[in-house]
N, C-alpha and C positions, 0 to 999 in steps of 0.2 A: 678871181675871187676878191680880188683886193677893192675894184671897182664895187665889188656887192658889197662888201664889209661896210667902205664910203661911204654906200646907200643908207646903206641899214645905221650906221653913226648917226645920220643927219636926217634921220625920220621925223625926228622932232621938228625940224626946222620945213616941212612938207605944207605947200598953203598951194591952192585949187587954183590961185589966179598967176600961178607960175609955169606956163606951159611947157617950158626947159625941162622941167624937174617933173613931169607928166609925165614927158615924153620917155625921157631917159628910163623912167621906173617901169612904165611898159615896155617897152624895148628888152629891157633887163629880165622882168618876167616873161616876158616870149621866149627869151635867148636859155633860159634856166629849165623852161619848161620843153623845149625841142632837144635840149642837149638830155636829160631826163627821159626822154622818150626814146632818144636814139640808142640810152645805154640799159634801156629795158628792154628794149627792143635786141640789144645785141645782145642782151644774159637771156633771151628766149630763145635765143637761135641755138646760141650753143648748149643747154640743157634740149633742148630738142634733140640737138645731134649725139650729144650723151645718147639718150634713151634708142634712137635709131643703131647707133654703135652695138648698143646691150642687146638689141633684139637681130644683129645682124650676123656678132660673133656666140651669140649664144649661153655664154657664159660670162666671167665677170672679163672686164676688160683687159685686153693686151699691155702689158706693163709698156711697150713703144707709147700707145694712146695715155696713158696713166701719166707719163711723165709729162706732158705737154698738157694735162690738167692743172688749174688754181686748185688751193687748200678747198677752197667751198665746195668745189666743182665735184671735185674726190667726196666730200661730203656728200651730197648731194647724189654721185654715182654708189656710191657703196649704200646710201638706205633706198635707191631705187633700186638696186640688185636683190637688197633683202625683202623689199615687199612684194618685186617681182618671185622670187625665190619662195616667196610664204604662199601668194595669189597661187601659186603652179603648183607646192604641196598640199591646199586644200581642196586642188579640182581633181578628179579622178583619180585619185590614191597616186598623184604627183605625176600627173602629166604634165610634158614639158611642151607649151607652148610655143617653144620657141625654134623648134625640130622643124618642123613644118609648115611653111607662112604661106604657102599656096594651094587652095581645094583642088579636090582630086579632081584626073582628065575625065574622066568615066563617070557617069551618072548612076552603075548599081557597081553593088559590089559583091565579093564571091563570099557566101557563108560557107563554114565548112561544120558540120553538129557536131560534137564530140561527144556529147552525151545527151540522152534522150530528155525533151523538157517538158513532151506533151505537146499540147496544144495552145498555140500561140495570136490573139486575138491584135492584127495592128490598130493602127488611130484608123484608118479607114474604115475599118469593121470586118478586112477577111480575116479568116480561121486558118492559121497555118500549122499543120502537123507533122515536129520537127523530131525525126527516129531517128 
């Protein structure tokens, strides 16, 4: 940082027919811009792995994992717990998502009528009459 700071001092003194001072400023902006890249690149991995976490233990996170979180991090897992937590109370009178991450082995499944509804028209168009 110190070498940037030097840069950025002596901007004024910057002329086109000094290829030292070209070079060095590109070099500088490559080196600013990979290092940049690599540490977005690692704050994506690890909110990634948050969320994989959230959806694996099902709930909010293990205080073991909590503790090896950054301040942000915990930021960051506690309002995706809660939007995940609102998302899952507004679908099906709070189904939980996160119970069951694999479709079922079986392609039909068993009804059992509890109570008579009449007559049942699916998307196909049969007539099912369910007593």
């Amino acid at each position: 940082l110190r070498t940037h700071a030097h840069s950025v001092a002596h901007l004024d003194s910057f002329s086109d027919d000094d290829p030292a001072w070209t070079s060095t400023l590109t070099a500088e902006i490559q080196i600013y811009t990979h290092a940049r890249a690599c540490l977005i690149a690692y704050a994506t991995c690890r909110l990634s792995k948050i969320m994989e976490l959230r959806w694996a233990v099902g709930g909010e996170l293990p205080a073991a994992n909590r503790a090896l979180l950054s301040p942000a991090e915990l930021k960051f897992a506690d309002a995706y717990d809660g939007v995940l937590a609102e998302y899952m109370g507004a679908v099906g009178g709070g189904l939980d998502l996160t119970n069951v991450a694999s479709p079922p082995k079986e392609l039909y499944v068993g009804v059992r009528v509890e109570r008579s509804a009449g007559a049942v028209v699916l998307a196909s168009g049969q007539v099912l009459q369910l007593n």
